[in-house]
C-alpha positions in Angstrom: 56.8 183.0 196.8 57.7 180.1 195.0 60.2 179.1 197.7 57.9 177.6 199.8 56.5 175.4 196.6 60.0 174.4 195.7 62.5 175.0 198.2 64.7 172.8 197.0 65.6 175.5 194.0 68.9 176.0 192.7 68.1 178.7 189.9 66.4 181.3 189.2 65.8 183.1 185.6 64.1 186.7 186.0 63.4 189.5 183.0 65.9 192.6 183.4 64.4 196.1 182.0 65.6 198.5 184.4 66.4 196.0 187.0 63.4 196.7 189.7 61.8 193.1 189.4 65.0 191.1 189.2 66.4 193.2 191.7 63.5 192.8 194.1 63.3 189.0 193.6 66.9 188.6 194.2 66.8 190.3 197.3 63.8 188.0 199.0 64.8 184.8 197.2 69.3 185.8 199.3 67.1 186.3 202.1 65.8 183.2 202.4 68.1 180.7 200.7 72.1 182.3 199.4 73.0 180.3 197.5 70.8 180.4 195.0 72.3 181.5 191.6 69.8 184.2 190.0 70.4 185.0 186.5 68.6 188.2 185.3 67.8 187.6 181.1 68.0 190.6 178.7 67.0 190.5 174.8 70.3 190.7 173.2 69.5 193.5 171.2 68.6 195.7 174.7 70.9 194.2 177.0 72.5 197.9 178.6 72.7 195.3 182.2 74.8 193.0 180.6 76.6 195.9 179.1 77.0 198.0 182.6 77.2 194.5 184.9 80.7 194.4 182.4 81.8 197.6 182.5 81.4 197.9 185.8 79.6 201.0 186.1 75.9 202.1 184.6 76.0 202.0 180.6 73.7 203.6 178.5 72.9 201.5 175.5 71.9 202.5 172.0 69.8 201.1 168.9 67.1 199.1 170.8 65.7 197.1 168.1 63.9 194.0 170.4 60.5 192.8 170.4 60.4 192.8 173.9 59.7 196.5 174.7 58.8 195.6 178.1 62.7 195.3 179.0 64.0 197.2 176.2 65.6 200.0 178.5 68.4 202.0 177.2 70.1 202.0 181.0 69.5 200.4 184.0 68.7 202.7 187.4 71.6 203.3 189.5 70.5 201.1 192.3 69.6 198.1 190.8 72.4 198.0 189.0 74.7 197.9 192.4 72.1 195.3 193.6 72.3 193.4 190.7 76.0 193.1 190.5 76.0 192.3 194.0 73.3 190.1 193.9 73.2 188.4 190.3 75.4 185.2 189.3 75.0 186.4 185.6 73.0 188.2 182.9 72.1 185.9 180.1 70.8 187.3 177.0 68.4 185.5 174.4 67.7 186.1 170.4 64.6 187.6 169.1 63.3 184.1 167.6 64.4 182.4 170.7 61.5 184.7 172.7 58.8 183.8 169.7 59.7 180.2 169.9 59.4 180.2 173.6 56.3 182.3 173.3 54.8 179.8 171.0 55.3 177.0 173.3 53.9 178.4 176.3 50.9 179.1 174.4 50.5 175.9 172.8 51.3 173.5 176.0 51.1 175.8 179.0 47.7 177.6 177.3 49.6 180.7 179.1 49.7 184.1 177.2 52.9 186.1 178.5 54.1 188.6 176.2 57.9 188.3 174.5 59.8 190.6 177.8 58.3 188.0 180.2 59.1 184.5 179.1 62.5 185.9 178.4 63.8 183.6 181.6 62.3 180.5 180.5 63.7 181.3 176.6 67.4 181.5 178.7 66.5 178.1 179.9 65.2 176.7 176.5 67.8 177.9 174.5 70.8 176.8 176.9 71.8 180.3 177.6 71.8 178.9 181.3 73.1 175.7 183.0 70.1 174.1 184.5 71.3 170.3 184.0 70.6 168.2 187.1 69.9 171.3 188.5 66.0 172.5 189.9 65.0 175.6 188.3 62.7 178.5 187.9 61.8 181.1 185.5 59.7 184.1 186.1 56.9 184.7 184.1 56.0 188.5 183.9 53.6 190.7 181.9 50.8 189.0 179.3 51.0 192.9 177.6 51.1 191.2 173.9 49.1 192.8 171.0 46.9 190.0 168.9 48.3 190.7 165.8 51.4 190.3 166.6 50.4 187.1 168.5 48.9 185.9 165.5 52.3 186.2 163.2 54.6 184.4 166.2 51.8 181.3 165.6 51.8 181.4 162.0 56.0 181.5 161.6 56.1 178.6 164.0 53.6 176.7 162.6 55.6 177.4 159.0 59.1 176.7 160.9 57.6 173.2 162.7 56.2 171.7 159.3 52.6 171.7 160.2 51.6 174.7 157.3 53.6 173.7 154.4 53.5 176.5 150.9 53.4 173.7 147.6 53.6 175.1 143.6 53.8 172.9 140.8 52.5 173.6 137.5 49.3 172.0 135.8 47.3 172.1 132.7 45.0 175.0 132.1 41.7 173.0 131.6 38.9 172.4 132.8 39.0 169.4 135.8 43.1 170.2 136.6 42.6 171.7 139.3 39.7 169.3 140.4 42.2 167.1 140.2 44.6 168.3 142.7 42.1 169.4 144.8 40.3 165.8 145.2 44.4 164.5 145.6 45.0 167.2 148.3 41.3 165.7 150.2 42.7 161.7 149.8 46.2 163.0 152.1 44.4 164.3 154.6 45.8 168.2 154.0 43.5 171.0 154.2 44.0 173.8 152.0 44.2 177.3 153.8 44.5 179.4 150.4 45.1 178.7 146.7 46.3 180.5 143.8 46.6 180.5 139.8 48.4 182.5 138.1 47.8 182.4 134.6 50.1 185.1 133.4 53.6 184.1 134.0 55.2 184.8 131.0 57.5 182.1 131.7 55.2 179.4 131.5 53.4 178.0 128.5 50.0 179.1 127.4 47.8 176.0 128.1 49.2 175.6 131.7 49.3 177.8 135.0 51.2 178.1 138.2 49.5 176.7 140.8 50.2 177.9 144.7 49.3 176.2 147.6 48.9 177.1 151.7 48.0 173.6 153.4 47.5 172.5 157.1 48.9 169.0 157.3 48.8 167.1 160.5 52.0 165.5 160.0 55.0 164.7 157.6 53.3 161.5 156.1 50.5 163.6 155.0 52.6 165.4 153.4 54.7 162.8 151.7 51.8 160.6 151.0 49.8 163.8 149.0 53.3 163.7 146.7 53.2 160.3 146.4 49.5 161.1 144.6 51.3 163.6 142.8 53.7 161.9 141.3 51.3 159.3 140.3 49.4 161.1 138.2 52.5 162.9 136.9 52.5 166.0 138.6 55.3 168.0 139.7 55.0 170.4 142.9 57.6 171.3 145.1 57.7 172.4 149.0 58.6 175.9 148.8 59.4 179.0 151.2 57.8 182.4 150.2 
């Protein structure tokens, strides 16, 4: 257990579905060291151990709507719900971005691939759902249960939401060269382009121009800034623009 790496521990973060992990944990971690505070984490769409934990009796819960199905459990079991308020400090809960965002970051610095009901401990700690200020602390990572596709959508929004994909349209003459033009401006930033469109039928825009869209990788904001600065040079207008 990770006692004996960090014995020095003063909290612990553990996913809550029907309470059997958290439950368990608790148990060895009181055991071994009391005062430990254990927080069990919920999504806050799922959260029927919050919701029993306050009621003070099991509390069935209705309208799951989380993307961690691994702990989206309508009620906990009987038991470890009179272990858990017994055992427990707390049960935090944590927003559906708050899980991608973690997600993404364990993927992108840790290389680890946990799906959204395990990192829900370490999202608690991210997101300041828990106190964990001067304080050593640990959060169980449970489950790597995580379909591709969906993987692939939590990367692209962050990478949207961090500035490092970036969606450009401006208008520019339709003409031979034009979009040459942008293209060979887009090269001298330092952008890559990841798609491109015209559209050429917008009623609202004049016959000898077209709409032009943009999907671009940029490796930081002064790529960005300097590819306007080109822009505006040669008297183009584009804008930054969320689809």
């Amino acid at each position: 257990m990770f006692l004996e790496e960090l014995p020095e521990v003063d909290v612990v973060a553990i996913p809550v579905g029907g309470g059997g992990l958290s439950t368990g944990i608790a148990i060895a971690i009181k055991q071994q060291k009391p005062e430990v505070d254990i927080y069990g984490v919920e999504a806050a769409s799922a959260a029927s151990m919050k919701a029993s934990l306050e009621a003070g009796r099991v509390k069935k819960v209705e309208g799951l709507d989380t993307v961690c199905d691994g702990i989206a459990v309508k009620q906990p079991g009987r038991l470890t719900f009179n272990i858990a308020r017994n055992l427990l400090t707390n049960v935090a809960t944590v927003k559906e971005l708050e899980v991608t965002r973690t997600l993404f970051l364990l993927l992108e610095r840790a290389k680890i691939v946990v799906e959204p009901a395990g990192c829900v401990g370490l999202a608690a700690f991210q997101h300041g759902h828990i106190d964990i200020k001067e304080k050593n602390a640990v959060a169980v990572l449970s489950g790597g249960n995580i379909d591709m596709s969906f993987m692939s959508r939590v990367v692209e929004k962050e990478l949207f939401r961090l500035g490092r994909n970036v969606r450009i349209k401006g208008v520019i003459l339709d003409r031979v060269g034009s979009l040459n033009q942008v293209l060979t401006m887009v090269a001298e930033s330092g952008v890559s382009v990841i798609e491109i469109v015209q559209d050429r039928f917008d009623p609202d825009i004049a016959p000898n121009k077209n709409e032009l869209k943009m999907v671009l990788e940029v490796p930081d904001e002064s790529a960005v800034k300097n590819l306007f600065r080109l822009f505006k040079k040669a008297s183009l207008e584009f804008e930054i623009y969320d689809d």
